[in-house]
Every structure is written in structure tokens, then in C-alpha cells.
Gaussian input, Z-matrix of N, CA and C with variables (Angstrom, degrees):
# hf/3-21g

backbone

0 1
 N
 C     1     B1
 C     2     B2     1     A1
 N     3     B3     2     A2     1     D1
 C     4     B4     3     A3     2     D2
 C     5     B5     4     A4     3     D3
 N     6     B6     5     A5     4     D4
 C     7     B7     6     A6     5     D5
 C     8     B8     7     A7     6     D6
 N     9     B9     8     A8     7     D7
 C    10    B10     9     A9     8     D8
 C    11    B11    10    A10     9     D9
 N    12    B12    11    A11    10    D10
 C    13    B13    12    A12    11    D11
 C    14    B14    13    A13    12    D12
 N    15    B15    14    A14    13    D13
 C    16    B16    15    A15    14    D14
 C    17    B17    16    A16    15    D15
 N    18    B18    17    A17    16    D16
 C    19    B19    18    A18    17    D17
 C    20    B20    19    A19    18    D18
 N    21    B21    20    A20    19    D19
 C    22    B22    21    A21    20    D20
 C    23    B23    22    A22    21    D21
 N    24    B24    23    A23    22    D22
 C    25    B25    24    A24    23    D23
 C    26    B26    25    A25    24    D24
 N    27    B27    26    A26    25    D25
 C    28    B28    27    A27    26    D26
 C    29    B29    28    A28    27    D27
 N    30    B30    29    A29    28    D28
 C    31    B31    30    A30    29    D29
 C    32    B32    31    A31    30    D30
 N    33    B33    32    A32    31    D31
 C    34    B34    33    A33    32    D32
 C    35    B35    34    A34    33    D33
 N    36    B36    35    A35    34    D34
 C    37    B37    36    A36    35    D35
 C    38    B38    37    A37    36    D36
 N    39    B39    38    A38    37    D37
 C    40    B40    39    A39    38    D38
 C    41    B41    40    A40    39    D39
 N    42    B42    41    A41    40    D40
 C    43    B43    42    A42    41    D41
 C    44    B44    43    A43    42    D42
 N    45    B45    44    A44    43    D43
 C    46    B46    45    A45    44    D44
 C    47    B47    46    A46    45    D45
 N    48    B48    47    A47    46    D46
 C    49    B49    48    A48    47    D47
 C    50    B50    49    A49    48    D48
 N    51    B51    50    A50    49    D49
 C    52    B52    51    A51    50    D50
 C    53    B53    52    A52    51    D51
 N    54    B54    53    A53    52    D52
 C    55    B55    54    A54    53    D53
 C    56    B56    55    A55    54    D54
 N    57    B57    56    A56    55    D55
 C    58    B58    57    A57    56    D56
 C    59    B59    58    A58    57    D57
 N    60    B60    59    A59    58    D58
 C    61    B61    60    A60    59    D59
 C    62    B62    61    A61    60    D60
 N    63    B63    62    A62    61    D61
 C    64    B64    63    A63    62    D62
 C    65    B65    64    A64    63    D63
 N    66    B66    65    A65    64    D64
 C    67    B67    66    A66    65    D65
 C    68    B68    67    A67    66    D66
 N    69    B69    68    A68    67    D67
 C    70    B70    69    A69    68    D68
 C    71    B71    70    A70    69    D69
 N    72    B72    71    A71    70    D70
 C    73    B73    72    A72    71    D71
 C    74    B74    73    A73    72    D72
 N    75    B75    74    A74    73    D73
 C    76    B76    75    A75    74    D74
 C    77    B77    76    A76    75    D75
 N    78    B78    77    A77    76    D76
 C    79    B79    78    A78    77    D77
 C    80    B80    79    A79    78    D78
 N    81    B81    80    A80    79    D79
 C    82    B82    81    A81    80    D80
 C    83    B83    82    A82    81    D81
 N    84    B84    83    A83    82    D82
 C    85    B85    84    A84    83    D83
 C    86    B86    85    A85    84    D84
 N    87    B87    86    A86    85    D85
 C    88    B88    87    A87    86    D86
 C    89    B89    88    A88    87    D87
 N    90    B90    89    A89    88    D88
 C    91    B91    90    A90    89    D89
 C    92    B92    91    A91    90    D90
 N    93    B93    92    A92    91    D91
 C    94    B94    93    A93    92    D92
 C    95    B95    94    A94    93    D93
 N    96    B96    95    A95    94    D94
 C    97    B97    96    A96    95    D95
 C    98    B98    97    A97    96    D96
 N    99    B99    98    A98    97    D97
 C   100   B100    99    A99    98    D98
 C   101   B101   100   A100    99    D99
 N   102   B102   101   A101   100   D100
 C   103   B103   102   A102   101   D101
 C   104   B104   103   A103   102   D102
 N   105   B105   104   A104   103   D103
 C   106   B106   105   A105   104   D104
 C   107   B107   106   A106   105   D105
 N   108   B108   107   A107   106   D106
 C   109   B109   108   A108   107   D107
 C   110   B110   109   A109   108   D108
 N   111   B111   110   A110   109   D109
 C   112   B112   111   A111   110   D110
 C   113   B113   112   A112   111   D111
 N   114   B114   113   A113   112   D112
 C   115   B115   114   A114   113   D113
 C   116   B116   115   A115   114   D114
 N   117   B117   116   A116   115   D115
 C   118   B118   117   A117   116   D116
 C   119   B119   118   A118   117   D117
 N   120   B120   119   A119   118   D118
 C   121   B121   120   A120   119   D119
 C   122   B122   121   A121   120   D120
 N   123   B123   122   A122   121   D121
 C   124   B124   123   A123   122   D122
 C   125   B125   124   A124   123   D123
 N   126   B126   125   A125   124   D124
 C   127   B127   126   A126   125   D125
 C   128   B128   127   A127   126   D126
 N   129   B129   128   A128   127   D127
 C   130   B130   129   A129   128   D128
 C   131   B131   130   A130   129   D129
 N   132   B132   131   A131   130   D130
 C   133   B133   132   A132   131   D131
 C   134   B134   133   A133   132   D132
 N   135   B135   134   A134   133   D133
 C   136   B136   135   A135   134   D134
 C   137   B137   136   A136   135   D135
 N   138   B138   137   A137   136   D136
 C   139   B139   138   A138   137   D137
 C   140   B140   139   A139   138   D138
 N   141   B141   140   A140   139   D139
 C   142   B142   141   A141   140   D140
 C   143   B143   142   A142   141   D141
 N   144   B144   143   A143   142   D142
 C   145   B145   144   A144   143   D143
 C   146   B146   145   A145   144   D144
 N   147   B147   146   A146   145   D145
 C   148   B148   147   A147   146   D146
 C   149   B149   148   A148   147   D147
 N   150   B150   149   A149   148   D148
 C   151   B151   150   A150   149   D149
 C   152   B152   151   A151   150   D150
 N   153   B153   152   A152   151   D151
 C   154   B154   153   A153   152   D152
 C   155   B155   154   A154   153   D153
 N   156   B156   155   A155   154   D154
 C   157   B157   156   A156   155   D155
 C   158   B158   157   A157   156   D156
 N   159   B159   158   A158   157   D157
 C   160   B160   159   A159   158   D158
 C   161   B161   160   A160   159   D159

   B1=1.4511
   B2=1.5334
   B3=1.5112
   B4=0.8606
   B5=1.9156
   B6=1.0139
   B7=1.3629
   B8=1.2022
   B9=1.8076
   B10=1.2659
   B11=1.7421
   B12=1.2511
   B13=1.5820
   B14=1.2808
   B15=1.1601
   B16=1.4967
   B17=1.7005
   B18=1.2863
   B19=1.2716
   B20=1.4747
   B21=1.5366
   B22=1.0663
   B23=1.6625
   B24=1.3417
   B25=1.6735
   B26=1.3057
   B27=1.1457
   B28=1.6338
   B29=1.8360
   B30=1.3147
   B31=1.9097
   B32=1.5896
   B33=1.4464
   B34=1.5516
   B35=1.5581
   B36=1.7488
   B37=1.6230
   B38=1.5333
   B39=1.7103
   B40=1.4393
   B41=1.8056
   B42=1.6688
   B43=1.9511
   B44=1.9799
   B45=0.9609
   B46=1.9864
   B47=1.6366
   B48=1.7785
   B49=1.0470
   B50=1.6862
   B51=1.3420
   B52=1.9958
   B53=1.7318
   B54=1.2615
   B55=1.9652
   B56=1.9183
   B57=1.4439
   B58=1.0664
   B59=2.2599
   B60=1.0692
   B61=1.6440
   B62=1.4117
   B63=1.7174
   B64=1.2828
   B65=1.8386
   B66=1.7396
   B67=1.7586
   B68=1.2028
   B69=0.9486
   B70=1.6371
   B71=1.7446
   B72=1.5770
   B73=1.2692
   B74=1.8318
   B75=1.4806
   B76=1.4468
   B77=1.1732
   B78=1.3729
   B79=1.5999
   B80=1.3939
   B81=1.4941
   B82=1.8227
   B83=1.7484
   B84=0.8326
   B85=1.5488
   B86=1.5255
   B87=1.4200
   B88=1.2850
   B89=1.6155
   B90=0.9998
   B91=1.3748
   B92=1.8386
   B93=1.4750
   B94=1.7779
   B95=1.7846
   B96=0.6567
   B97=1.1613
   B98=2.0913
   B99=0.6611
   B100=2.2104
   B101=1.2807
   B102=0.9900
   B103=1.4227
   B104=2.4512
   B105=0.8532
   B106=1.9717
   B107=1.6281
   B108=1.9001
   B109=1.2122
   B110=1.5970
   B111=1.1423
   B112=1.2468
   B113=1.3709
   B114=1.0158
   B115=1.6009
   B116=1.6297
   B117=1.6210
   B118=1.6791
   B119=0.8269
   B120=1.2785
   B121=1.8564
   B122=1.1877
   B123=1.8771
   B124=1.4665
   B125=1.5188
   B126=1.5129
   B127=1.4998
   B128=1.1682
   B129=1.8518
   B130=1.5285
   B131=2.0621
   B132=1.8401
   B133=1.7394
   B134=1.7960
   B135=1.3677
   B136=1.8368
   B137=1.3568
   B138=1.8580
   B139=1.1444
   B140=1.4521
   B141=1.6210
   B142=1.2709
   B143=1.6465
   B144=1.6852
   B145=1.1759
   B146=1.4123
   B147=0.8199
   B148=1.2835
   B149=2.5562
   B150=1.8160
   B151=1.3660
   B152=1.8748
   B153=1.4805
   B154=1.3830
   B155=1.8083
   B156=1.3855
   B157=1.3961
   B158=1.9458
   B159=1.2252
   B160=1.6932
   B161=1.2708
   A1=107.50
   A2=130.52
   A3=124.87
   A4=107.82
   A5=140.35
   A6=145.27
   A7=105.93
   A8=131.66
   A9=130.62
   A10=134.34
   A11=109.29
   A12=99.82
   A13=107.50
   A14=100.50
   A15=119.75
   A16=119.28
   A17=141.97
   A18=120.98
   A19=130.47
   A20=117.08
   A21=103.19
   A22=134.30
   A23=100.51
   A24=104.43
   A25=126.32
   A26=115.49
   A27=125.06
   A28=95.31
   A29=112.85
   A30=134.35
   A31=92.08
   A32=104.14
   A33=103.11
   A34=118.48
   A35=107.69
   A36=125.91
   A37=114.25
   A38=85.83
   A39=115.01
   A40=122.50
   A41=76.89
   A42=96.15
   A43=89.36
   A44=129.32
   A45=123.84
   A46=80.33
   A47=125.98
   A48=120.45
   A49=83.32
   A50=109.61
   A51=111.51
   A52=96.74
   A53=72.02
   A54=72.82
   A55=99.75
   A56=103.46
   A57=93.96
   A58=89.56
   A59=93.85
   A60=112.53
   A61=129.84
   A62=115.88
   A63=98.93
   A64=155.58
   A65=75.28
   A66=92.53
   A67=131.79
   A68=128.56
   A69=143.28
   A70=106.86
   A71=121.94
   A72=122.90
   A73=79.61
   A74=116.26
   A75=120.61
   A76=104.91
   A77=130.92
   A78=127.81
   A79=98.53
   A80=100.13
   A81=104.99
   A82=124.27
   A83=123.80
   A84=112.81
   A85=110.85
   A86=107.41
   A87=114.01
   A88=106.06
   A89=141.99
   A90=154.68
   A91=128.04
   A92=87.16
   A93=86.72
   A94=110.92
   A95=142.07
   A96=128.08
   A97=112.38
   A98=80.51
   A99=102.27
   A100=95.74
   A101=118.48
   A102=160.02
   A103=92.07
   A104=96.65
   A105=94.61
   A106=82.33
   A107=124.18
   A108=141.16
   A109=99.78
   A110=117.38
   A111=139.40
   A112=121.88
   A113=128.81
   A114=136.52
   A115=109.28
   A116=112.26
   A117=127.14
   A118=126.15
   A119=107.72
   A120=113.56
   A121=86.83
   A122=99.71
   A123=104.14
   A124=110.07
   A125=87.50
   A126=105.52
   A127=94.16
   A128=122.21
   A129=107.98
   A130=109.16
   A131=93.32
   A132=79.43
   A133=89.27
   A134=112.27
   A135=112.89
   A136=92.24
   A137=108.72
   A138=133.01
   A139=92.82
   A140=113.61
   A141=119.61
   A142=102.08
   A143=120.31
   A144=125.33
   A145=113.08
   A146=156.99
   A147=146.03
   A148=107.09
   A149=78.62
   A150=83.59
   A151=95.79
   A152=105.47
   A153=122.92
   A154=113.33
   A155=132.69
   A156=103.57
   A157=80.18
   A158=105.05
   A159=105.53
   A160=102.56
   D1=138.37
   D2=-174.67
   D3=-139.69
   D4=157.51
   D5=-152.41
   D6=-152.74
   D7=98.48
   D8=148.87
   D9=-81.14
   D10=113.48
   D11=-177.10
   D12=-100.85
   D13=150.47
   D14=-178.61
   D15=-100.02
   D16=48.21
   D17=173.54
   D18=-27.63
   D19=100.71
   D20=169.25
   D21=-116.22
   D22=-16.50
   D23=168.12
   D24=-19.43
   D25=-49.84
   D26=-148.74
   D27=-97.57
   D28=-9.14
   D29=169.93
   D30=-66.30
   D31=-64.31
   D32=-156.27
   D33=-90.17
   D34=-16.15
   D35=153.17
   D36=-16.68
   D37=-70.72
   D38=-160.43
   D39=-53.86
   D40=-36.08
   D41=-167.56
   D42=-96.81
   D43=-9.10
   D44=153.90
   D45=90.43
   D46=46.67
   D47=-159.15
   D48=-127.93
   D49=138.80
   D50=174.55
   D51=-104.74
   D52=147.26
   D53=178.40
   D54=-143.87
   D55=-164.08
   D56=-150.89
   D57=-130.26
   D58=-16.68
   D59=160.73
   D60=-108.94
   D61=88.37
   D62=155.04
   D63=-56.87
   D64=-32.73
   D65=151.82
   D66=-157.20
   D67=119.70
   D68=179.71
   D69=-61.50
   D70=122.93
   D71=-166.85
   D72=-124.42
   D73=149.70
   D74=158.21
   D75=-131.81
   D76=124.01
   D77=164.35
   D78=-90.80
   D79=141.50
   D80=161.46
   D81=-139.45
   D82=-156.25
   D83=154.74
   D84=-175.73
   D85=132.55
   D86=-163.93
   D87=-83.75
   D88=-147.30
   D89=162.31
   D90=-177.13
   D91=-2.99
   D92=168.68
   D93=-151.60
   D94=-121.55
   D95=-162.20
   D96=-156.28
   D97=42.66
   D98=-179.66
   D99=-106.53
   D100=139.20
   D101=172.58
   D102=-66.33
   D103=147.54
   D104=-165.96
   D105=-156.32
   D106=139.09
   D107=137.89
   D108=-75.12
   D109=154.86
   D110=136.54
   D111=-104.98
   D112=64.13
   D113=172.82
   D114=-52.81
   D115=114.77
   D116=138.87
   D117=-88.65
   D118=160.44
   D119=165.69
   D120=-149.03
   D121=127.54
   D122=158.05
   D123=-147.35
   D124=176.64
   D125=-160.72
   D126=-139.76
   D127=174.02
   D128=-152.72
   D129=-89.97
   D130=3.55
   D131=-175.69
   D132=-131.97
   D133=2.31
   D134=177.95
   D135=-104.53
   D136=174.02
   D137=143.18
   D138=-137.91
   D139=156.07
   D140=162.00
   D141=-136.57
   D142=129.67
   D143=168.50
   D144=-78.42
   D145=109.30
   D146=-145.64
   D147=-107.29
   D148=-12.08
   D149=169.55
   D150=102.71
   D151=146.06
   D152=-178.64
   D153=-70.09
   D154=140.90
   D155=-175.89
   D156=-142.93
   D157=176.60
   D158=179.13
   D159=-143.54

């Protein structure tokens, strides 16, 4: 099992931008041994997972 967090507050602080995520957490879990993106895209009131690719 593995867990990426995302700090993002101090992203949208900076730009005088309010959002609605201070931090983005992803749990996943691999099972073989490939190299995997986790691609986001966010914006200050979306997230989109766009899905794991290798």
C-alpha cells in the first residue's frame, strides 16, 4: 500500500487563490513492479484523477 500527499495550501496561498483542498492524500497499491504516473490536475475547487498509466 502506498500513500501520496499532495500539499497544496501554501500553492494557492501564494497565488491570493482560496481553494477548497489543503491536501490531496492518494492511496494506491501496486502489485508488480512497473514504474506508474499518477497524474492530477487541479484547480482551486476541482481535482481530476485522470487514472494511473505505466
Amino acid at each position: 500500500m502506498f500513500e501520496l500527499t499532495y500539499f497544496t495550501a501554501n500553492y494557492f496561498k501564494k497565488s491570493n487563490t482560496k481553494s477548497f483542498y489543503p491536501f490531496i492524500e492518494v492511496v494506491f497499491q501496486i502489485s508488480d513492479k512497473h514504474y506508474y504516473h499518477v497524474p492530477i490536475t487541479l484547480q482551486p475547487m476541482v481535482i481530476r484523477f485522470t487514472g494511473g498509466t505505466r
